[in-house]
N, C-alpha and C positions, 0 to 999 in steps of 0.2 A: 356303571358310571366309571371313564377311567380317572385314574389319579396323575395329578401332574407329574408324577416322578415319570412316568410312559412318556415324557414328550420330551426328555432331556437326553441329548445324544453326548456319547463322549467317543473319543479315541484317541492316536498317540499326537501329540500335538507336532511333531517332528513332519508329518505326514497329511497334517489336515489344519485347513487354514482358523479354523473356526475355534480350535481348542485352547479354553485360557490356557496362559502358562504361567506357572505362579513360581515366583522367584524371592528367597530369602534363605536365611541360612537354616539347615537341616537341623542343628542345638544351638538353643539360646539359652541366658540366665535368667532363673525367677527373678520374675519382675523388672526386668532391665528393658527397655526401647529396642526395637530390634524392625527393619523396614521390610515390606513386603510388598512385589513389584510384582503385578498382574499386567501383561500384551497378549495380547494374538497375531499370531502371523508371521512367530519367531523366524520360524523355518521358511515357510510358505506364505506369501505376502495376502493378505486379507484387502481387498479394493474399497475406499472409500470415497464411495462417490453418493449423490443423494438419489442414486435407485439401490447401491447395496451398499452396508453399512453397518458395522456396530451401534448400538443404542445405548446401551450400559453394560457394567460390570458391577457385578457383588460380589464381597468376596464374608466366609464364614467362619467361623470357629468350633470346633467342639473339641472341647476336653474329654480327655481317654477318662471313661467310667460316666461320665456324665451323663442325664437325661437328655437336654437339650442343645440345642446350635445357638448360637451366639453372632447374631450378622456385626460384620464390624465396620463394612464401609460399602459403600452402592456410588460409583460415578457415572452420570448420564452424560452421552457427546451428543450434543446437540446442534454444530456445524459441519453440514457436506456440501458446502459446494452450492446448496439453495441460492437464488437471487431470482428477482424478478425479470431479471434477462432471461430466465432458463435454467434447469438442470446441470448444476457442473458450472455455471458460469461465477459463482459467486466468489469475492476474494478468499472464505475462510474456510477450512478445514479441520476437525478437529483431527487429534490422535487417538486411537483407541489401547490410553495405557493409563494406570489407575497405580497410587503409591499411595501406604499408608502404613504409620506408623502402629505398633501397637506390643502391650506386653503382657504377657500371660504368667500364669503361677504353675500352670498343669501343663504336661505335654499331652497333645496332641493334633489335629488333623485339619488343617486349613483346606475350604472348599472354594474354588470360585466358579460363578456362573455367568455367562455372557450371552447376550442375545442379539443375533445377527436378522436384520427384518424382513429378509429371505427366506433364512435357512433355519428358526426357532433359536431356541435354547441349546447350551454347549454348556460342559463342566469337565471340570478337573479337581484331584486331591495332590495334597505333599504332606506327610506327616514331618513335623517337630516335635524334640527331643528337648526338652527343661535339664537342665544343671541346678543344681545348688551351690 
């Protein structure tokens, strides 16, 4: 049986339209608010149209030494362009970019996952560094 981790592609996002890019500052202070700004298509423009399209983004946590991952935010875009006139003809568009706030005690390793309804599943890491 395979395991979902087999179906999730990653590469440099610089290069590949598909790869979250997770944006916030590299050290934060325990326990302070600090934003975290997940797009794709930094580099290389990702098409949103209602035949391709991002669906959502989650984005994770896990603390260095820790058991477990920690999901911190999931946002779904759910307008392309759909209408009843057709494919593409519809006034609204969503954007496929996700911001959220959040503040940790422990450093480490922000994950985000994004799923394009073509092309599967995409990820990326950024480790963060805690201050006292």
């Amino acid at each position: 049986m395979a395991e979902l981790s087999q179906y999730i592609q990653s590469a440099d996002w610089k290069t590949e339209k598909h790869v979250p890019v997770i944006e916030c500052p590299v050290k934060v202070k325990a326990d302070e608010l600090f934003q975290v700004k997940v797009t794709l298509g930094k580099e290389v423009a990702h098409p949103n149209t209602t035949e391709h399209h991002i669906s959502w983004i989650s984005l994770y946590f896990h603390a260095q030494g820790g058991k477990f991952i920690q999901h911190v935010a999931h946002v779904e875009f759910k307008a392309h362009g759909e209408s009843t006139d057709g494919p593409n003809k519809g006034p609204v568009y969503t954007h496929h970019e996700a911001i959220a706030s959040m503040k940790t005690s422990k450093s480490g390793t922000l994950h985000a996952i994004a799923y394009c309804n073509i092309h599967g599943l995409w990820e990326s890491s950024k480790e963060i560094a805690v201050s006292v």
